[in-house]
C-alpha positions as CSV (number, residue, x, y, z in Angstrom):
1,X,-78.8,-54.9,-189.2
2,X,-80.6,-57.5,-186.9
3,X,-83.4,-56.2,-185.0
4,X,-82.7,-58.5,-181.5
5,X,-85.1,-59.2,-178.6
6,X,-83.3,-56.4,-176.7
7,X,-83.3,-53.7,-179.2
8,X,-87.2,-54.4,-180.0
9,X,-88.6,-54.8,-176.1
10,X,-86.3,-51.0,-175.6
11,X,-88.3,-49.5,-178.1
12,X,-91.6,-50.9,-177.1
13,X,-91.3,-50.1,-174.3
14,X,-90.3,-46.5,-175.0
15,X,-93.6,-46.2,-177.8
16,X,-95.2,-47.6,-174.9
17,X,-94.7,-45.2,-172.4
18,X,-96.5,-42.7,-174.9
19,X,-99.8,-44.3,-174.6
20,X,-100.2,-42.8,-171.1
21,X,-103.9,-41.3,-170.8
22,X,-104.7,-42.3,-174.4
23,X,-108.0,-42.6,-175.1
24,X,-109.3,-46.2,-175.4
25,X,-110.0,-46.2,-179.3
26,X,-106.3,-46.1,-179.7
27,X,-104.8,-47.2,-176.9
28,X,-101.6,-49.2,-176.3
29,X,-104.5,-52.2,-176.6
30,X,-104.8,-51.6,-180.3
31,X,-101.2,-51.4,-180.9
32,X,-100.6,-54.9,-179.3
33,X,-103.5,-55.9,-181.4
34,X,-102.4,-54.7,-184.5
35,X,-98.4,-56.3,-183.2
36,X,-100.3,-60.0,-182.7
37,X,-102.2,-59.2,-186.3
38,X,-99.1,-58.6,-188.1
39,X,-97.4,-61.7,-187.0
40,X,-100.1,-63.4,-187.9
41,X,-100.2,-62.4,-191.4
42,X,-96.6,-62.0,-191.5
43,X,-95.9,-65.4,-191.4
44,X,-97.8,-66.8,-193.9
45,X,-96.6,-63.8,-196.0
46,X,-92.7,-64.1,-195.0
47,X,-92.2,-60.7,-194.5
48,X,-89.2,-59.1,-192.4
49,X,-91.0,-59.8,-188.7
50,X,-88.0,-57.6,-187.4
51,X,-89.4,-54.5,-189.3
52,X,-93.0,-55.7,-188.8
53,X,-92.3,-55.4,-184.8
54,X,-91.1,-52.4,-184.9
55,X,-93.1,-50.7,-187.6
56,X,-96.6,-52.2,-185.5
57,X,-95.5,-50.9,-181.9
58,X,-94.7,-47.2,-183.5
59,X,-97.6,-46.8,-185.8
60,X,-99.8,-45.0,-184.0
61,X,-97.1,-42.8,-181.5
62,X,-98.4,-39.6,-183.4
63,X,-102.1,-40.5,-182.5
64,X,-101.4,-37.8,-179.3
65,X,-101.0,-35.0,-181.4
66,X,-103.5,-35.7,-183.7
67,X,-106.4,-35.7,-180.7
68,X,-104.7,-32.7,-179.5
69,X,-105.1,-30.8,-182.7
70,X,-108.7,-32.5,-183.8
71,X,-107.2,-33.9,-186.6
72,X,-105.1,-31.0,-188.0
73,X,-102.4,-33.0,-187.9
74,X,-102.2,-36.6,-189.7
75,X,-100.4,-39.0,-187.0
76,X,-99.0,-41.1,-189.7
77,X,-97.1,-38.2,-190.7
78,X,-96.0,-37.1,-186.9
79,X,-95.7,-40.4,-185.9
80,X,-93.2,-41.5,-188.9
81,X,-90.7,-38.7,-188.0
82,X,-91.0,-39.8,-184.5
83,X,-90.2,-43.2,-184.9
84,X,-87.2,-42.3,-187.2
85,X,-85.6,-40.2,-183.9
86,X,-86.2,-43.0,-181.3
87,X,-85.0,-45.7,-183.9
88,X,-81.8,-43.4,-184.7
89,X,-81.4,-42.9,-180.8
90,X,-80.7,-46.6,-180.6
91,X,-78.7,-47.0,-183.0
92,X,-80.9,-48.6,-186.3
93,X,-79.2,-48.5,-189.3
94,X,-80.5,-45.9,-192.4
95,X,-82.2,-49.0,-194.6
96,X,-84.2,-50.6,-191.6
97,X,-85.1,-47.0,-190.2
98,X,-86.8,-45.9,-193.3
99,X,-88.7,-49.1,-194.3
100,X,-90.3,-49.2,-190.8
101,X,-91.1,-45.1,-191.5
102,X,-92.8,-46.0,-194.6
103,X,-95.0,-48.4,-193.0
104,X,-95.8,-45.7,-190.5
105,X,-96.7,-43.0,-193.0
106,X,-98.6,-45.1,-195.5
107,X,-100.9,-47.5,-193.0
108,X,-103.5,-44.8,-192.4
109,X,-106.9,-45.3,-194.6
110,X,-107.6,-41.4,-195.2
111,X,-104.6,-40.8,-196.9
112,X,-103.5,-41.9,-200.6
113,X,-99.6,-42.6,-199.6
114,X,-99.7,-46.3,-201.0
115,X,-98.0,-48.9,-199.0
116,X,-94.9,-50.2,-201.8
117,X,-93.2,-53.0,-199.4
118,X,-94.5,-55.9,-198.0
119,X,-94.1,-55.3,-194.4
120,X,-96.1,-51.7,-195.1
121,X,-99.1,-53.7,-196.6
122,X,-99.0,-55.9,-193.6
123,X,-99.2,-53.2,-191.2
124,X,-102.0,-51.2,-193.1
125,X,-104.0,-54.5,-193.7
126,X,-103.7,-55.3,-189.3
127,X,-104.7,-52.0,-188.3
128,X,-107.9,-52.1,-190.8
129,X,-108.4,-55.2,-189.6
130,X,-108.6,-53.7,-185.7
131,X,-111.0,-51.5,-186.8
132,X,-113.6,-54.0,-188.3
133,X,-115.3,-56.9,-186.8
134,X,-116.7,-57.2,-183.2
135,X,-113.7,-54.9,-181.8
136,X,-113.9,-52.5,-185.0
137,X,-117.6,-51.7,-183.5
138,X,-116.6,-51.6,-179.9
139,X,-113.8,-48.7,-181.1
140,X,-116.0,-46.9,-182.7
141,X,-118.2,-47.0,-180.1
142,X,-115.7,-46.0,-178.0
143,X,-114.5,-42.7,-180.1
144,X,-117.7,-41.4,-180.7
145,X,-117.9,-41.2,-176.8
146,X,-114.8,-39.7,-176.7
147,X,-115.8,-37.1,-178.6
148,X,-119.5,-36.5,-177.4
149,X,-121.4,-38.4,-180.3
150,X,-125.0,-39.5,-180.2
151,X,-125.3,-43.5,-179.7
152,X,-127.1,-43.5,-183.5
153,X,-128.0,-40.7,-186.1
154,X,-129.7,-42.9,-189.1
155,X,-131.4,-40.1,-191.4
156,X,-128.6,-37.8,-191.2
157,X,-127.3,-36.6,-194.2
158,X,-123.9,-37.8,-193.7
159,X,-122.2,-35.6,-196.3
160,X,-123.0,-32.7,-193.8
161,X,-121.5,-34.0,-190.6
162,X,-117.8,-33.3,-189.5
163,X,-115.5,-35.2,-187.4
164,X,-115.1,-34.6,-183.9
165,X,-118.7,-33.7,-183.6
166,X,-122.1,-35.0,-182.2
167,X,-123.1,-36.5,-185.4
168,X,-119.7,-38.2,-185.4
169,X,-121.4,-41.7,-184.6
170,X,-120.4,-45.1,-185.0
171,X,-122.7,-45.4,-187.6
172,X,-121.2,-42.4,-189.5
173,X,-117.9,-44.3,-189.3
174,X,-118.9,-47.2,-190.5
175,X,-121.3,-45.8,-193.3
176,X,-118.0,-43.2,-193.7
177,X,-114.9,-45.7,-193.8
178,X,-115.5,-48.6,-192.2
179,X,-117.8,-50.9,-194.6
180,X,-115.1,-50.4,-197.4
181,X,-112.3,-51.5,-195.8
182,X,-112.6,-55.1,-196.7
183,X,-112.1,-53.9,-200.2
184,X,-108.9,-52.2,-199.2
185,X,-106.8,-55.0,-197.8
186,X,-103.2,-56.0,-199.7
187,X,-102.7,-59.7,-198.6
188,X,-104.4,-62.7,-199.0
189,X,-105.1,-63.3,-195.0
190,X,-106.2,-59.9,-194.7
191,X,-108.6,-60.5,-197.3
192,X,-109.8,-63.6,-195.5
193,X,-110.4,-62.0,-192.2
194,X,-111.8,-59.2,-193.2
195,X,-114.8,-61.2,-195.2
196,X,-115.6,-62.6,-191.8
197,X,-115.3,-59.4,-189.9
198,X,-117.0,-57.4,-192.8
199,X,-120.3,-59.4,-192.2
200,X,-120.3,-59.4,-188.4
201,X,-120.3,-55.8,-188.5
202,X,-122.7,-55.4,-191.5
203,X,-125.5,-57.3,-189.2
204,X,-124.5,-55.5,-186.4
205,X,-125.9,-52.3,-187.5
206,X,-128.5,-53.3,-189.6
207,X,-129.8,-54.7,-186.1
208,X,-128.8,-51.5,-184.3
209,X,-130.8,-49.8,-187.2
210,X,-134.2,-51.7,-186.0
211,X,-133.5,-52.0,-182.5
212,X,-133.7,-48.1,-182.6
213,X,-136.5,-48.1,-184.5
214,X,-138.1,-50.0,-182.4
215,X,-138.6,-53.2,-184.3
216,X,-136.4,-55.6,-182.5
């Protein structure tokens, strides 16, 4: 089946409309991020853009029920079964609906579902790839507010913080996921922007480390 213009902007628009009152760390921003990312990389990969598209704008639809819940629920999970409905209400054929739900239920970091086509790689490699770099700091930034987290907790012992909590810094994400993620990416040009935005960050809190101590 081919994934027209028509058929695409209808459901973007409908994952879209989802988005209302998210909170900024995964807001419709980082969806149209991870959508201009996975063109990007698509390209130079030749991967199915039609599936790409459609696979990037729905990734993150079950984000809502994961903040609802705290995390009891995993969004790529919700947000796979989701997609499949709204792609079945428009008519998607079998094949194309469950490639783009595979992309959706393996592109999440935390979990060990392994991306097996190339369009899933893609997506898992963009949406790392939002969350390192000079915008990967801003988001976490941006969560840790969210949820009521201290601007910097160096000297905690990590291993006994939780999500969702004061201790969940920026710096606990980073030291928690975030500085292994340039080891995680599938493609070549993931690999290649994530070097770049894997040393941006690194000196960004190393300096955050001294300006609170501080030395800077």
């Amino acid at each position: 089946m081919k994934i027209d213009r028509a058929l695409f902007e209808r459901v973007r628009k409908t994952a879209q409309h989802r988005f209302k009152g998210a909170r900024g760390s995964h807001d419709w921003d980082h969806t149209e991020r991870v959508l201009r990312l996975c063109l990007r990389i698509g390209r130079r990969e030749k991967a199915r853009l039609g599936i790409l598209k459609l696979a990037a704008v729905l990734h993150d639809i079950g984000r809502a029920e994961e903040d609802r819940t705290h995390g009891r629920v995993c969004h790529s999970e919700a947000g796979a079964r989701l997609a499949a409905r709204i792609l079945r209400a428009e008519g998607v054929d079998a094949d194309a609906i469950a490639r783009v739900a595979h992309c959706i239920e393996t592109h999440r970091f935390r979990k060990n579902a392994v991306p097996a086509t190339l369009e899933a790689r893609i997506l898992f490699d963009a949406d790392k790839l939002d969350s390192i770099g000079a915008v990967g700091v801003g988001r976490a930034f941006l969560f840790a507010g969210e949820v009521g987290a201290r601007l910097h907790n160096r000297g905690t012992d990590l291993s006994k913080t939780r999500p969702y909590t004061r201790e969940d810094t920026a710096f606990r994400e980073f030291m928690v996921k975030l500085r292994f993620v340039k080891d995680r990416m599938h493609t070549r040009e993931g690999r290649r922007i994530a070097a770049e935005r894997h040393r941006f960050m690194v000196a960004f809190f190393e300096r955050l480390d001294r300006e609170t101590e501080g030395d800077l």
